[in-house]
MARGUKOL-49975 format. One record per residue (C-alpha): residue number from 1; residue in one letter; x, y, z. Coordinates in Angstrom, 3 decimals, always signed. Layout:
# MARGUKOL-49975
+-----+----+----------+----------+----------+
|   i | aa |        u |        v |        w |
+-----+----+----------+----------+----------+
| NUM |  A |        X |        Y |        Z |
...
+-----+----+----------+----------+----------+
# end
This chain:
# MARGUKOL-49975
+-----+----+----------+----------+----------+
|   i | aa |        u |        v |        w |
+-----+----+----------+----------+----------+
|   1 |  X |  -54.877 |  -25.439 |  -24.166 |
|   2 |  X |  -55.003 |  -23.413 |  -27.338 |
|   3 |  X |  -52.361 |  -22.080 |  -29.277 |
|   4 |  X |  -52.273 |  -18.021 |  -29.264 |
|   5 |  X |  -52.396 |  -16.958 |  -33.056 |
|   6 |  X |  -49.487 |  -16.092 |  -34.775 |
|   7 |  X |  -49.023 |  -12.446 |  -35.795 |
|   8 |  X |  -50.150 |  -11.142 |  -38.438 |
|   9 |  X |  -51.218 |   -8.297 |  -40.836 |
|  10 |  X |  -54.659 |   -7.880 |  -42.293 |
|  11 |  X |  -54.482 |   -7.156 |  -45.984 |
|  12 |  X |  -56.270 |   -7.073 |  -49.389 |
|  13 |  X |  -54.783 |   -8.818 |  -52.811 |
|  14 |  X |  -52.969 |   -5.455 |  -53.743 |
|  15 |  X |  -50.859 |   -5.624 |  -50.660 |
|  16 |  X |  -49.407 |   -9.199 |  -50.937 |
|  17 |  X |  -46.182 |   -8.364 |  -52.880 |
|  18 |  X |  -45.128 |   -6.153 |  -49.983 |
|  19 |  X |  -46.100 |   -8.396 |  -47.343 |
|  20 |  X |  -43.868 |  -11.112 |  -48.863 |
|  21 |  X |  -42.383 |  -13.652 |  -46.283 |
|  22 |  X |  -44.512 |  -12.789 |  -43.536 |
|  23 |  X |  -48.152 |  -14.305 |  -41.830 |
|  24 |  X |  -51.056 |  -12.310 |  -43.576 |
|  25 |  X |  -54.657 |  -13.027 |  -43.219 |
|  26 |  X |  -57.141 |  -11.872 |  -46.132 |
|  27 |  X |  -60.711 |  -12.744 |  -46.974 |
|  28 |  X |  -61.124 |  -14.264 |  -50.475 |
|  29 |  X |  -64.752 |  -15.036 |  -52.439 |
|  30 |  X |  -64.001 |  -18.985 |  -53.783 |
|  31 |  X |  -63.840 |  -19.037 |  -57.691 |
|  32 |  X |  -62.976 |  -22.576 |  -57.982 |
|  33 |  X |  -61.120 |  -25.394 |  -55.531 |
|  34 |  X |  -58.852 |  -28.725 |  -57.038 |
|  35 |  X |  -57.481 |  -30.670 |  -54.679 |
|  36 |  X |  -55.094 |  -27.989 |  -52.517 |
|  37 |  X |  -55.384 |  -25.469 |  -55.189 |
|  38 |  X |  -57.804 |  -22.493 |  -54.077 |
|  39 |  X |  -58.424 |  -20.007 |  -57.147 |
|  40 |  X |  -59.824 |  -17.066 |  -55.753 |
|  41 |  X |  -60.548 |  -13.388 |  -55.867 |
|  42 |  X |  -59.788 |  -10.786 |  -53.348 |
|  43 |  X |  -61.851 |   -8.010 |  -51.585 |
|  44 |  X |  -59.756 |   -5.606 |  -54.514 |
|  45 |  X |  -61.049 |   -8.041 |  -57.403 |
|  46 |  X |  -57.143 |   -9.438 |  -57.524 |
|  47 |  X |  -57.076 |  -13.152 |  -58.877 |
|  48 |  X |  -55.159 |  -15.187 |  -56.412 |
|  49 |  X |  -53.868 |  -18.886 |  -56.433 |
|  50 |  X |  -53.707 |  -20.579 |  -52.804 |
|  51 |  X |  -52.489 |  -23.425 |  -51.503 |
|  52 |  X |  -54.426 |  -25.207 |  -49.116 |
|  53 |  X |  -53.215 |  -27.236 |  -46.321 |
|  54 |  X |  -55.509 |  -29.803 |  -47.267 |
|  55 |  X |  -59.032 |  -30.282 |  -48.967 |
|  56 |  X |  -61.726 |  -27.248 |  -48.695 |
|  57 |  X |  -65.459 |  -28.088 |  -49.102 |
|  58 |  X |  -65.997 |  -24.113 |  -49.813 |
|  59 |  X |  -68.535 |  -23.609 |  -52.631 |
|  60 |  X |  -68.435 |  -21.627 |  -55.599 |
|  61 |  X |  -68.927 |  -17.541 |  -54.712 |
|  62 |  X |  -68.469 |  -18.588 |  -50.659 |
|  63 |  X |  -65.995 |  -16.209 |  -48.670 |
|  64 |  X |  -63.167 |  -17.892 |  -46.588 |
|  65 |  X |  -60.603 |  -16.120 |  -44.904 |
|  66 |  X |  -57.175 |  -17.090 |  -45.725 |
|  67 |  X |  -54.036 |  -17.331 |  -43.023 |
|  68 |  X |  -50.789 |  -17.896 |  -44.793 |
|  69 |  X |  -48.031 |  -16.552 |  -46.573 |
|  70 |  X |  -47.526 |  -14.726 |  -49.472 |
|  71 |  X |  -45.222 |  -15.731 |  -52.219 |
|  72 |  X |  -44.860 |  -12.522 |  -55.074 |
|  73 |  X |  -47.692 |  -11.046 |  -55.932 |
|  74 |  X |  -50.576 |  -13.246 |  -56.759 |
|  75 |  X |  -50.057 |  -16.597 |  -54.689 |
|  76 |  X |  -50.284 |  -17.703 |  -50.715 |
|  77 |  X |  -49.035 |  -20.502 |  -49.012 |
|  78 |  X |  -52.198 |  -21.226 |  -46.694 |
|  79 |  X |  -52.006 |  -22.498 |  -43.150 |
|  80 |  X |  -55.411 |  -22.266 |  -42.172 |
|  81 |  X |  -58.848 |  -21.377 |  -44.229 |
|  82 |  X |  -61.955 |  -20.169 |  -42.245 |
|  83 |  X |  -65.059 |  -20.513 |  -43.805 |
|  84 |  X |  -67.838 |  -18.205 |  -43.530 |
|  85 |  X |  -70.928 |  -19.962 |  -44.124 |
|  86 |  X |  -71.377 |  -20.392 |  -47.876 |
|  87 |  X |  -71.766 |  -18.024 |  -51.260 |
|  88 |  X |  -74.897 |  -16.427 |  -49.053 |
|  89 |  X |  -72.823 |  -14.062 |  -47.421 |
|  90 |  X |  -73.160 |  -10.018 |  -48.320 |
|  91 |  X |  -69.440 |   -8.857 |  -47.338 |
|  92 |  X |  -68.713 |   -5.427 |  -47.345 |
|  93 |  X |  -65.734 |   -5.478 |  -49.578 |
|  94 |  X |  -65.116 |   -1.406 |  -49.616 |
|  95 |  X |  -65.419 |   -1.665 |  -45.597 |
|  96 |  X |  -62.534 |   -4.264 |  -45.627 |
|  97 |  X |  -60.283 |   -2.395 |  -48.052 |
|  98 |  X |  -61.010 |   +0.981 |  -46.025 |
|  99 |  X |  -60.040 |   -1.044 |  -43.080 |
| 100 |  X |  -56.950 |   -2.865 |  -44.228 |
| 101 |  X |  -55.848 |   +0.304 |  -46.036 |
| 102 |  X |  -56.363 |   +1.955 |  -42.089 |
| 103 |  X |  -54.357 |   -0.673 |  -40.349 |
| 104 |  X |  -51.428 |   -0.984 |  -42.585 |
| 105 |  X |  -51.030 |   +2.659 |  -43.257 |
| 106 |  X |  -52.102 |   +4.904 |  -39.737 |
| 107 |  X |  -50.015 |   +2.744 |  -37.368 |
| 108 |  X |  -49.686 |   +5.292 |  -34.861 |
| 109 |  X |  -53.458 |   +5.894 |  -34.634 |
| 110 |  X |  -53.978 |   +1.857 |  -34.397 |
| 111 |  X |  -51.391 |   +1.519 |  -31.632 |
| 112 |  X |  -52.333 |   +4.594 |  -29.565 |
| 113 |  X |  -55.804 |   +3.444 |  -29.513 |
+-----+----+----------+----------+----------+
# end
């Protein structure tokens, strides 16, 4: 049987410091991977420093979305890391921003449906 996720918000590098404490998930473009150490940039061009549960195989430039928790305002505490197929990938980085800015802001609309 599968676990149901935890919850969490959806959010961009410049929303980490207020999300502090709690289970985030945001999509990251690899800049460079040692050992558990992810060094990465956000959809908001925000340099971020992960650490991974365990060993990625993510190449340079690929995007991976990143479930964890934040720690201040530049470094997560990953539990999980879903790849997304390799540096290949053309991600709409405005969509995501428009959409995290959305979810985290207009609550009410989100909710109601």
């Amino acid at each position: 049987m599968m676990e149901p996720f935890d919850p969490r918000s959806i959010i961009n590098g410049g929303m980490l410091k207020q999300f502090a404490g709690q289970t985030v998930s945001i999509m990251v473009r690899v800049e460079s991977v040692a050992g558990t150490t992810l060094l990465a940039s956000s959809t908001d061009n925000q340099k971020l420093k992960i650490n991974l549960p365990g060993e990625l195989g993510a190449a340079q430039g690929a995007w991976v979305e990143v479930i964890g928790v934040p720690h201040g305002s530049d470094s997560i505490r990953a539990k999980e890391v879903i790849e997304f197929g390799g540096e290949n990938i053309d991600f709409d980085t405005e969509g995501y921003n428009g959409m995290t800015h959305v979810l985290n802001n207009v609550k009410a609309f989100y909710r109601s449906g």
